[in-house]
C-alpha positions as CSV (number, residue, x, y, z in Angstrom):
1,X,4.7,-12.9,-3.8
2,X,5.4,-13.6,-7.4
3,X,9.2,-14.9,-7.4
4,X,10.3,-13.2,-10.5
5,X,8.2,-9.8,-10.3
6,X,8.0,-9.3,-6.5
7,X,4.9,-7.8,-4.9
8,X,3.8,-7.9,-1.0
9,X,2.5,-10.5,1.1
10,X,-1.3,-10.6,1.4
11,X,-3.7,-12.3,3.8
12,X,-6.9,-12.8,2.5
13,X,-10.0,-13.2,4.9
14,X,-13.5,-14.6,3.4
15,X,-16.4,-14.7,5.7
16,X,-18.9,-16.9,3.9
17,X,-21.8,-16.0,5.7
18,X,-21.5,-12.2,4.9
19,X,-20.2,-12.8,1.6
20,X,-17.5,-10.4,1.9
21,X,-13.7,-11.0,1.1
22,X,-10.9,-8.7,3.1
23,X,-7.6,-8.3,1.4
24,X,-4.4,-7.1,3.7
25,X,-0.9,-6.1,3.2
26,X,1.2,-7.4,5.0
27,X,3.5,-4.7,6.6
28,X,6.9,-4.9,7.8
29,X,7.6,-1.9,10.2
30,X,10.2,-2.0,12.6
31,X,11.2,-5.4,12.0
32,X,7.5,-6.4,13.0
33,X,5.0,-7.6,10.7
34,X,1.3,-5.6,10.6
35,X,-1.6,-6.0,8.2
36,X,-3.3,-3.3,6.7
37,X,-6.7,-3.5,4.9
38,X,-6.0,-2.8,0.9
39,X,-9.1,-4.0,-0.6
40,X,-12.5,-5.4,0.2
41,X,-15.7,-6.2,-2.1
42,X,-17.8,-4.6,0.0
43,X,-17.3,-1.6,2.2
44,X,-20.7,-2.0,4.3
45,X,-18.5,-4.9,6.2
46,X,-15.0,-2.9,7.2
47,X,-13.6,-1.1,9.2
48,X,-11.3,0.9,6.9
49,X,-13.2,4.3,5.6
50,X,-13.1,3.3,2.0
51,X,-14.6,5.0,-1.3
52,X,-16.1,3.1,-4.2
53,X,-14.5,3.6,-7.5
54,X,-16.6,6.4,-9.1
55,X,-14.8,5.5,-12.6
56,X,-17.0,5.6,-16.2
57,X,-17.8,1.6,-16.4
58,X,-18.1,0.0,-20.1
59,X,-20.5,-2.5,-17.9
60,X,-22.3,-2.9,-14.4
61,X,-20.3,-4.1,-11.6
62,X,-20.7,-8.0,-10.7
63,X,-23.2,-8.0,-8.0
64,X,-20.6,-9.3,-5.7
65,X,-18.5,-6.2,-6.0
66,X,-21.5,-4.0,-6.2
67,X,-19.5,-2.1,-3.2
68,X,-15.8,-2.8,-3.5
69,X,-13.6,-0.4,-3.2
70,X,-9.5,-0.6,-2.6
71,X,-6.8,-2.5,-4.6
72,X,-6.3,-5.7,-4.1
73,X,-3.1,-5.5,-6.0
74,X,-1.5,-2.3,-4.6
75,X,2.0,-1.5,-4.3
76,X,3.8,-1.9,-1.0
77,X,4.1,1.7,0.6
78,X,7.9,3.5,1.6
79,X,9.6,0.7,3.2
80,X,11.6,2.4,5.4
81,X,10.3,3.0,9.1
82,X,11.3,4.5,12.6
83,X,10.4,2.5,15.6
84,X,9.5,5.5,18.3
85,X,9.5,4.2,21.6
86,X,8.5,5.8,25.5
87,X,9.6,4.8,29.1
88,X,7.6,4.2,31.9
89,X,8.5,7.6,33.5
90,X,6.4,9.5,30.9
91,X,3.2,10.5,32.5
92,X,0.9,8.8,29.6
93,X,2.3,5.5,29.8
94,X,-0.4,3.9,31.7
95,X,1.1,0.2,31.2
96,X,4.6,1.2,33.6
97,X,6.7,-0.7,31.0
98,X,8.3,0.5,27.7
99,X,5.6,1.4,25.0
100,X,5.9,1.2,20.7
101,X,4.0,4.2,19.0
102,X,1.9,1.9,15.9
103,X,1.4,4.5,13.3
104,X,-2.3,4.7,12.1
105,X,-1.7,2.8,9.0
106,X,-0.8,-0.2,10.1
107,X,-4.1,0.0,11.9
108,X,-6.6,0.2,8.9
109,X,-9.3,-2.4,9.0
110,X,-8.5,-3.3,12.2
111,X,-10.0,-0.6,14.1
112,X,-12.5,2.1,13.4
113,X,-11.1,4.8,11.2
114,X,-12.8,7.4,13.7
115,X,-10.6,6.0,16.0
116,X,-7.4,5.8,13.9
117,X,-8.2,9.7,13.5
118,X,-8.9,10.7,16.8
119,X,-6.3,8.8,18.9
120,X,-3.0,7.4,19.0
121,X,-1.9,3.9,19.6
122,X,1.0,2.7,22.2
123,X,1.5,-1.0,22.0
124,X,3.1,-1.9,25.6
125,X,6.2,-4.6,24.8
């Protein structure tokens, strides 16, 4: 976070074996911090469904972005945020304890995006 400019938190994860670099926003949602994939130089290695930029290039991409795609840089979504919560007398909750609804985008990169789309997460507290 730049001190004068602002900007979000990041984590960035390398994996040197695969060559790839993971960049995350760090989310605050319900007083709770989440990461969510933003950017990553190459798609074949995430779990995010992401699109290569598709933009006129004055020159070919470096061949370690060859399949980037995201923004490294991107601005932090809405702040605000509702925490939705469900006791253990609704006949879903398979934990018996109070459970947190985690809204799909604090999710990306960290599961499947088939999964993000077909089902919805209850974090158990």
């Amino acid at each position: 976070v730049h001190p004068k400019t602002g900007g979000t938190w990041k984590e960035v994860y390398i994996f040197k074996t695969l060559r790839v670099v993971h960049i995350y926003n760090v989310m605050s949602h319900g007083r709770r911090f989440y990461r969510s994939l933003e950017y990553t130089n190459d798609i074949r290695f995430c779990l995010r469904e992401m699109q290569p930029s598709i933009k006129d290039r004055k020159s070919p991409w470096p061949p370690w972005e060859r399949f980037g795609a995201g923004d490294p840089f991107g601005e932090y979504p809405d702040p605000t945020s509702s925490v939705i919560t469900r006791s253990w007398e609704y006949r879903n909750n398979l934990s018996c304890g109070e459970e947190t609804f985690i809204p799909s985008r604090l999710l990306y990169g960290l599961i499947p995006n088939t999964l993000l789309d077909t089902y919805l997460f209850w974090q158990d507290e």
